[in-house]
C-alpha atoms as an extended CHARMM CRD file, in Angstrom:
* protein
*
       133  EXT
         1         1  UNK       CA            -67.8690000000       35.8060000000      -56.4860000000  PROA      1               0.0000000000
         2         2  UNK       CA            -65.8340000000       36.2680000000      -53.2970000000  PROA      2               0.0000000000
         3         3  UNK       CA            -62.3720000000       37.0630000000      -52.9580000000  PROA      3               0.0000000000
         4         4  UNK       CA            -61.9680000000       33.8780000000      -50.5730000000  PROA      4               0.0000000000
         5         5  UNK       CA            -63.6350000000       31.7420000000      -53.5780000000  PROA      5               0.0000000000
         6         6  UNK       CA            -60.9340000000       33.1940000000      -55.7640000000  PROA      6               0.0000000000
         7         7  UNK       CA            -58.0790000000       32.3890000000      -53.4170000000  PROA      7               0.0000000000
         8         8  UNK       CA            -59.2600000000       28.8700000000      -52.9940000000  PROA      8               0.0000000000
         9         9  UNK       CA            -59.7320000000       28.1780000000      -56.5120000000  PROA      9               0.0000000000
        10        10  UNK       CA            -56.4880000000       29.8570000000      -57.1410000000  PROA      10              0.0000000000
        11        11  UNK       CA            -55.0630000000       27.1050000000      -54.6810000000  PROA      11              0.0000000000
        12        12  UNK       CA            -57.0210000000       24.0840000000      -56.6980000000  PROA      12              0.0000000000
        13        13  UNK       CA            -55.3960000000       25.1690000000      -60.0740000000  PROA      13              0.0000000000
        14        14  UNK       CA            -52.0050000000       25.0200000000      -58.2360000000  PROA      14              0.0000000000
        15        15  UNK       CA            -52.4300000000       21.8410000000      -56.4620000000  PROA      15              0.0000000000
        16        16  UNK       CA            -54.2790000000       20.1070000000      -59.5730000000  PROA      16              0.0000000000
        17        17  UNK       CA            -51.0430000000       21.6490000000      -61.7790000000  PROA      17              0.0000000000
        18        18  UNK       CA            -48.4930000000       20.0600000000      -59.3950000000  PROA      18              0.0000000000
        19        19  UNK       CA            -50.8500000000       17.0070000000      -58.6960000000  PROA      19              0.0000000000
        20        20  UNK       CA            -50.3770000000       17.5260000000      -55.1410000000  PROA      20              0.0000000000
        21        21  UNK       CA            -54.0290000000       17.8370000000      -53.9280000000  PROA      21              0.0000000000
        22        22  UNK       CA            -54.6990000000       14.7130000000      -56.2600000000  PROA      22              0.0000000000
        23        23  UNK       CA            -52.7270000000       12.3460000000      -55.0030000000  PROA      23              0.0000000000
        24        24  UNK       CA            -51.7320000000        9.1810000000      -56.9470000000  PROA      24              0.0000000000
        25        25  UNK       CA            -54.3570000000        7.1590000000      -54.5910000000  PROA      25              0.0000000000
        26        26  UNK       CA            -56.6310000000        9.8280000000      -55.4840000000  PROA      26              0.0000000000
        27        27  UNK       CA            -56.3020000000        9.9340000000      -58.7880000000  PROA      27              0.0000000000
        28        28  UNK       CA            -55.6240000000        6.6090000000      -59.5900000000  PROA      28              0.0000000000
        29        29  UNK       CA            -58.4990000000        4.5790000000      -61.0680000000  PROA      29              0.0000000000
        30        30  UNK       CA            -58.4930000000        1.1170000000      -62.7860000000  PROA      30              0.0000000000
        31        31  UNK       CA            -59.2110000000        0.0300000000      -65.9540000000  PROA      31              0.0000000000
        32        32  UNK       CA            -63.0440000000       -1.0720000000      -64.8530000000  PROA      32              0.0000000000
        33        33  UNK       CA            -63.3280000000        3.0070000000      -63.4350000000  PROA      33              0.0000000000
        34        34  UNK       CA            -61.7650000000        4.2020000000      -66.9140000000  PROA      34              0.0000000000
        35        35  UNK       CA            -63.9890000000        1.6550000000      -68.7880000000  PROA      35              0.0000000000
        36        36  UNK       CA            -67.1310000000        3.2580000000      -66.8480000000  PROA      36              0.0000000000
        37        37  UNK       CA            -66.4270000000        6.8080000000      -67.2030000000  PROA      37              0.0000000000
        38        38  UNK       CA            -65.8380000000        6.2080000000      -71.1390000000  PROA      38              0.0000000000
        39        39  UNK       CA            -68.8860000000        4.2030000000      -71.0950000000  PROA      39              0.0000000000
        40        40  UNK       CA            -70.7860000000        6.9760000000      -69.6660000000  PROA      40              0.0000000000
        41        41  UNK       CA            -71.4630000000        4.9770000000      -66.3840000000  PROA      41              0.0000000000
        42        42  UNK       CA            -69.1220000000        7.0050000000      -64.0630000000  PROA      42              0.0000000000
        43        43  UNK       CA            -68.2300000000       10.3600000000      -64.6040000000  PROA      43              0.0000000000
        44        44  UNK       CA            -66.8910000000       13.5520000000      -62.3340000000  PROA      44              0.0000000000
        45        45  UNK       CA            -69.0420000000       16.2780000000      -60.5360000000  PROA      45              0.0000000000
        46        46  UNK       CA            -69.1150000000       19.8610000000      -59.3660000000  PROA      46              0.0000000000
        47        47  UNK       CA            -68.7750000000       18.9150000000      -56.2310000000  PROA      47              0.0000000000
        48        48  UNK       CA            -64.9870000000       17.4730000000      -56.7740000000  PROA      48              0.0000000000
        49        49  UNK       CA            -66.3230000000       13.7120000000      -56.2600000000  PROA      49              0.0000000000
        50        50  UNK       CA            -67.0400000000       11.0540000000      -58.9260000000  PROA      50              0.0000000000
        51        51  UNK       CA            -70.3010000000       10.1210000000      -59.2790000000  PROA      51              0.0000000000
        52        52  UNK       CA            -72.1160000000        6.8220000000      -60.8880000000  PROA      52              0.0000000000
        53        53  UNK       CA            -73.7010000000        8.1560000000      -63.7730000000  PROA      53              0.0000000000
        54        54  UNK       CA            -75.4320000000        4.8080000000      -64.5090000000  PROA      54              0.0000000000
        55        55  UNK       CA            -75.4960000000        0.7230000000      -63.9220000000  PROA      55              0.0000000000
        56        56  UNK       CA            -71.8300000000       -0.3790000000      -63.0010000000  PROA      56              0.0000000000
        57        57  UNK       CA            -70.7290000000       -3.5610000000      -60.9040000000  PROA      57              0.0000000000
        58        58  UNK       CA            -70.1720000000       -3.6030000000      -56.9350000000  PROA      58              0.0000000000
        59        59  UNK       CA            -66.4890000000       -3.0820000000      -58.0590000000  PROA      59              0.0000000000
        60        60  UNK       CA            -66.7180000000       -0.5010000000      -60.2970000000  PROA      60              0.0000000000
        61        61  UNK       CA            -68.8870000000        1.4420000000      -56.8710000000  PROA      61              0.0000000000
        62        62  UNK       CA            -66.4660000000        0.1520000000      -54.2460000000  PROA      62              0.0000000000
        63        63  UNK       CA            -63.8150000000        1.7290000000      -55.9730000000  PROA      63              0.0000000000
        64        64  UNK       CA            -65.3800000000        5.0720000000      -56.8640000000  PROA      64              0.0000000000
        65        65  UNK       CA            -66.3370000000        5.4490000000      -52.9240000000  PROA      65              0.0000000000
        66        66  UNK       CA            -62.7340000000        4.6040000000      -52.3710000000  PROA      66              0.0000000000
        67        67  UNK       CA            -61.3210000000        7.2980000000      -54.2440000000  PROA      67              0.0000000000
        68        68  UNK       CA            -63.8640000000       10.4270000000      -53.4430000000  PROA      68              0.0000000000
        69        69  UNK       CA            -62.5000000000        9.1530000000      -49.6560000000  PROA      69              0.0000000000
        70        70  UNK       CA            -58.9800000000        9.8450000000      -50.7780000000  PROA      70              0.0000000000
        71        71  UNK       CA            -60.5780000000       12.6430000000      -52.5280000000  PROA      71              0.0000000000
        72        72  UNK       CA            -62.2930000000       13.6740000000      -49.4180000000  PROA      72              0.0000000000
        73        73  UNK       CA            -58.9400000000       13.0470000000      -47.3490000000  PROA      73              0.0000000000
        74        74  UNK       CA            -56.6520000000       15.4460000000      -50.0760000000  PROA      74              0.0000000000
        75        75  UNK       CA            -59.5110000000       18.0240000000      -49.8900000000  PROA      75              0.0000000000
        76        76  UNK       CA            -59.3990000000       18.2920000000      -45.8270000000  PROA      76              0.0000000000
        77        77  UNK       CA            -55.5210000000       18.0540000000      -45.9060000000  PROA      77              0.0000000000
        78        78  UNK       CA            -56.0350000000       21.3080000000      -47.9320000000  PROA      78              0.0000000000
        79        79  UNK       CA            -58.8010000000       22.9830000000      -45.8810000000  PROA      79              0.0000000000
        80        80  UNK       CA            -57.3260000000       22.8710000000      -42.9500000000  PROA      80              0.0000000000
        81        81  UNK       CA            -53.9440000000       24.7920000000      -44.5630000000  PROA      81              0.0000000000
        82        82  UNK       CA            -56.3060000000       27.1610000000      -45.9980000000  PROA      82              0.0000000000
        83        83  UNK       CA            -58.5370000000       28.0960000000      -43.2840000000  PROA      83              0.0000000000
        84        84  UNK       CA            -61.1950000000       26.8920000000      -45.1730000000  PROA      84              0.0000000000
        85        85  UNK       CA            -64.1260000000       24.4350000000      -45.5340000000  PROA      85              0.0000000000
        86        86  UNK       CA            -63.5290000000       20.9640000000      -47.2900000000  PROA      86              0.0000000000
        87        87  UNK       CA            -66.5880000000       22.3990000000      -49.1790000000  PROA      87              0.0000000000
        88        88  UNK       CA            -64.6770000000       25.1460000000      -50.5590000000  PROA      88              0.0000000000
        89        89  UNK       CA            -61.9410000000       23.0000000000      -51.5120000000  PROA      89              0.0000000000
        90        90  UNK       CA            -63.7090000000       20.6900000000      -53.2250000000  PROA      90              0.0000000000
        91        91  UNK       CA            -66.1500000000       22.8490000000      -55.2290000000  PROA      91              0.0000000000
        92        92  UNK       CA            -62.7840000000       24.6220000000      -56.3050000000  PROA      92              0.0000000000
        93        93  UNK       CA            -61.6220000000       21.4330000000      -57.3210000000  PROA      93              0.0000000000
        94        94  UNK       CA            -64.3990000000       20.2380000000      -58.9820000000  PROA      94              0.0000000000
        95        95  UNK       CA            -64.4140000000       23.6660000000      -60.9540000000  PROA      95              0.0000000000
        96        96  UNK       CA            -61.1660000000       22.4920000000      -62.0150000000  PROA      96              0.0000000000
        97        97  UNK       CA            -61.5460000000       19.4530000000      -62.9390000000  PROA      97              0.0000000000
        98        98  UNK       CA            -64.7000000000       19.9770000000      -64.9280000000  PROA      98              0.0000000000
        99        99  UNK       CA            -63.1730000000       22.6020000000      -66.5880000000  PROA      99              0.0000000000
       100       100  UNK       CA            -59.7470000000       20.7030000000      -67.8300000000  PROA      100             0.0000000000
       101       101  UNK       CA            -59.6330000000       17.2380000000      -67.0720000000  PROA      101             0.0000000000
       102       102  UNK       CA            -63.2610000000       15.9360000000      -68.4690000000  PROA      102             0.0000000000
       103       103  UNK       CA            -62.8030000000       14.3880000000      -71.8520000000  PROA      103             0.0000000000
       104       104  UNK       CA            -65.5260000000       14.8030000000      -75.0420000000  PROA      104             0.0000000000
       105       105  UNK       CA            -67.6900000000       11.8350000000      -74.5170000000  PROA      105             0.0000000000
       106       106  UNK       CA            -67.3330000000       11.5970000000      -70.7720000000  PROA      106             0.0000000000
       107       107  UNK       CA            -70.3310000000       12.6500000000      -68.5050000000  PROA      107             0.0000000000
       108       108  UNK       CA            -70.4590000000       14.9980000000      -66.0690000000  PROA      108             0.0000000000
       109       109  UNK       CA            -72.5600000000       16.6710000000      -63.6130000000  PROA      109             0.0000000000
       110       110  UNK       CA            -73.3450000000       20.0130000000      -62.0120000000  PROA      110             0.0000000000
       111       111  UNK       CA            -75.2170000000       20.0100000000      -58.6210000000  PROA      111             0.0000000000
       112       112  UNK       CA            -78.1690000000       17.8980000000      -58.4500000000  PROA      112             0.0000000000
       113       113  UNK       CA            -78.7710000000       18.3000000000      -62.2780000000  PROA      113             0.0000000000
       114       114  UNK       CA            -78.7570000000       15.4920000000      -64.4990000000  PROA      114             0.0000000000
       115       115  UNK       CA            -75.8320000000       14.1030000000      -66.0240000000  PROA      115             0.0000000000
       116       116  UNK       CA            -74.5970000000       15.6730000000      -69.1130000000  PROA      116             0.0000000000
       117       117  UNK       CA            -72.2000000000       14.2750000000      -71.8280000000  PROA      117             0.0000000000
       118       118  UNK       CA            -69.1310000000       17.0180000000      -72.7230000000  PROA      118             0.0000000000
       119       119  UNK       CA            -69.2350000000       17.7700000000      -76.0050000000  PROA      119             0.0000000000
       120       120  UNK       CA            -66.1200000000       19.5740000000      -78.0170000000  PROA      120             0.0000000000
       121       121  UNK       CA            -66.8940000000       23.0300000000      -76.4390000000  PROA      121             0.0000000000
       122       122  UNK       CA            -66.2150000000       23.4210000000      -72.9370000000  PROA      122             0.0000000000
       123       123  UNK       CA            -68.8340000000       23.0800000000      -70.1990000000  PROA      123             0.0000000000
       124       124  UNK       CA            -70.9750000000       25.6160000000      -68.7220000000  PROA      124             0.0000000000
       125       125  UNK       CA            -69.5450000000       25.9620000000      -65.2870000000  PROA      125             0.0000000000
       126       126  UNK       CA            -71.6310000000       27.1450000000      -62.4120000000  PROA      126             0.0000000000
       127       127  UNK       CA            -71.5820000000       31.1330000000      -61.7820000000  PROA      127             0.0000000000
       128       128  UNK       CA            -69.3590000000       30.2940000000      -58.6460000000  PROA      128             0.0000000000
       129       129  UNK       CA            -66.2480000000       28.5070000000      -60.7780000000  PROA      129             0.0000000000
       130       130  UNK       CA            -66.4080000000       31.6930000000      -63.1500000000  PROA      130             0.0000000000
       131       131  UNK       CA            -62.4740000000       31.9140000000      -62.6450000000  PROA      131             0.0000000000
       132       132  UNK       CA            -61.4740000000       28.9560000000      -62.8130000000  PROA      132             0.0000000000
       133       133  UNK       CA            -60.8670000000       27.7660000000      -66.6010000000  PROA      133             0.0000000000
């Protein structure tokens, strides 16, 4: 693991802490989102983005694509302070937010893998988020 991963994912569990990099926009998601990602229809990635796990409405889609681009837009903010790809920033993120903010029940998924349903353990992170639970 590199000592510029660490740094950024250092940064993530700061800005994920004080909510800045996850702005309310960002974060927010409405009762249809919430109803999917229980359901097992939406659920959060490696990457940092949500993802649609299964069959949801043209709603439900709209609005995930609307918040990975506030996502997307939080993540760049961030970069660009850092000196660092949105890449980075997100896969730090994501690291984070696999690691503390996925419920049991909720799927998830790493890469290109398939989706996986969290259990009461924690989830095996990729080798690159090592630091970052």
């Amino acid at each position: 693991m590199t000592l510029k991963f660490l740094m950024i994912a250092a940064s993530a569990a700061v800005v994920l802490a004080t909510g800045l990099a996850m702005t309310s926009p960002a974060r927010a998601q409405s009762g249809a989102v919430a109803a999917a990602m229980s359901a097992g229809a939406v659920g959060e990635q490696a990457d940092g983005y949500l993802g649609i796990a299964g069959s949801v409405s043209d709603a439900v889609r709209q609005e995930v694509e609307s918040i990975n681009i506030k996502r997307r837009a939080a993540y760049t903010d961030l970069a660009g302070k850092r000196g660092v790809t949105v890449q980075d920033v997100a896969a730090a993120t994501g690291c984070q937010t696999l690691s503390s903010r996925v419920k049991p029940g909720q799927v998830y998924r790493i890469g290109a893998g398939a989706w996986q349903t969290k259990g009461a353990g924690p989830i095996a992170l990729p080798g690159y988020c090592a630091t970052a639970g």
